[in-house]
C-alpha positions, 0 to 999 in steps of 0.5 A: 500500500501507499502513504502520502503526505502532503505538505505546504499549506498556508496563508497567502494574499491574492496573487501570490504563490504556494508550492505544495509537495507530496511525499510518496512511501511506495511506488505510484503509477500515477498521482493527482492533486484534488481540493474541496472547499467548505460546502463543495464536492471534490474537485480535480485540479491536476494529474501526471502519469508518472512514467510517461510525465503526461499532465491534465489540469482542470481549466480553473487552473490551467496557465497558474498551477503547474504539477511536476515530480522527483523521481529519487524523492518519489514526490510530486509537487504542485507550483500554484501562482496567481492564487485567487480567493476562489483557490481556497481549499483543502487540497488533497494528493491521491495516487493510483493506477490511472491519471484520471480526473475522478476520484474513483480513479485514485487508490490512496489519498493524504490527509489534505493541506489548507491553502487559504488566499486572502482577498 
């Protein structure tokens, strides 16, 4: 089985930057970023198939939050810029088998990070 840990989070003002990591203890074939803010569903932000380095971001965050990984660290970062209010949530790392936008795609899951941006 998989663990994973998310780190990061905090309190930023609006458009500034955040930069979440995702620690890995066992192999993963693909790992994705969701968030869930108070009173909303799971939502997906990004995913990466770790062998091939294939991304999909969902398109609220296209052109601001960028996925990318270390192999030898076995973790997975997400660069988030331009942070808006609307970006405040608990973000979640998951990994599975597939670099699917659903949550039914994802095996494991961390116990999330609070990203929280100020108007």
């Amino acid at each position: 089985q998989v663990q994973l840990v998310e780190s990061g989070g905090g309190l930023v003002q609006a458009g500034g930057s955040l930069r979440l990591s995702c620690a890995a203890s066992g192999r993963t074939f693909a790992m994705g970023w969701f968030r869930q803010a108070p009173g909303k569903e799971r939502e997906f932000v990004v995913a990466i198939k770790w062998s091939v380095g294939i991304m999909y971001y969902a398109a609220s965050v296209k052109g601001r939050f960028t996925i990318s990984r270390d192999n030898a660290k076995n973790t997975v970062y997400l660069q988030m810029n331009s942070l808006k209010p609307e970006d405040t949530a608990v973000y979640y790392c998951a990994a599975g088998q597939i670099a699917g936008q659903a949550m039914g795609d994802y095996d494991y899951w961390g116990q999330g990070t609070q990203v929280t941006v100020s108007s």
